[in-house]
Steps between C-alpha positions, in 0.01 A plus 500: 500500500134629590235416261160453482204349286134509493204467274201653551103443306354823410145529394569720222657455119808490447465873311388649815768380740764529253455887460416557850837293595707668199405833620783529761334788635204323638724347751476684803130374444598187594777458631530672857942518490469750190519857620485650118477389151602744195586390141796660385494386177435257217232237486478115494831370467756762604260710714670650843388583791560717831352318767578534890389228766485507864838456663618401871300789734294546201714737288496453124752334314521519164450185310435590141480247212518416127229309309762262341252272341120577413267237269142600539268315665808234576800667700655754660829522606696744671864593705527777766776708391494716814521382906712338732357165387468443098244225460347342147143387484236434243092498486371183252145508400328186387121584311262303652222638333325691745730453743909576518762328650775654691854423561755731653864464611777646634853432566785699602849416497715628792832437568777550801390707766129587371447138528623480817258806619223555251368131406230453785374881451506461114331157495249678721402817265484167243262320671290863558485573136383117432232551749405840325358248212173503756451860497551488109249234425239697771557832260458328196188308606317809671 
């Protein structure tokens, strides 16, 4: 099953990167696989959005998702509910006064033949989004 983990220190309070994060729409910002971002509806918990990423030869896949958990300034969780590949993940925030604390993680679970064919190229796009964290913290420190 790919998954993937990784905390990040952000020179900002937890406020800031919490609604810069729970904005889904800043994420082509940061994270280079995201095509478009649109909120379709809702807010916090139960918010949905339309969201393609880059595909194989760069095409867009769709790969929207579902805000299935949201605590400010503590957690964000979330399921795609469109896409080839259906992962969970979740942002935690730990207040460090001046500073924030950042954990994401994803996993995906894939059975048969998708996890015959799709685990390397999903664990890849995994380890791409954790890396995005760098971009993130260079935004929200500028």
């Amino acid at each position: 099953m790919p998954a993937a983990t990784r905390s990040i220190t952000i020179h900002r309070p937890v406020d800031a990167v919490f609604t810069f994060v729970a904005d889904g729409t800043n994420g082509p910002k940061w994270r280079s696989g995201v095509m478009d971002v649109a909120l379709v509806s809702g807010g916090g918990t139960g918010a949905r959005y339309r969201q393609g990423v880059k595909g194989p030869g760069g095409r867009r896949i769709d790969a929207d998702y579902e805000v299935t958990t949201e605590e400010p300034n503590r957690l964000i969780a979330f399921r795609a509910t469109a896409g080839p590949v259906r992962p969970t993940g979740e942002f935690r925030f730990e207040d460090l006064g001046t500073e924030t604390r950042l954990t994401f993680s994803l996993d995906a679970e894939l059975g048969g033949w998708k996890r015959l064919l799709m685990s390397g190229p999903v664990q890849q796009t995994m380890d791409a989004e954790m890396a995005a964290l760098d971009r993130l913290k260079e935004l929200l420190e500028a």
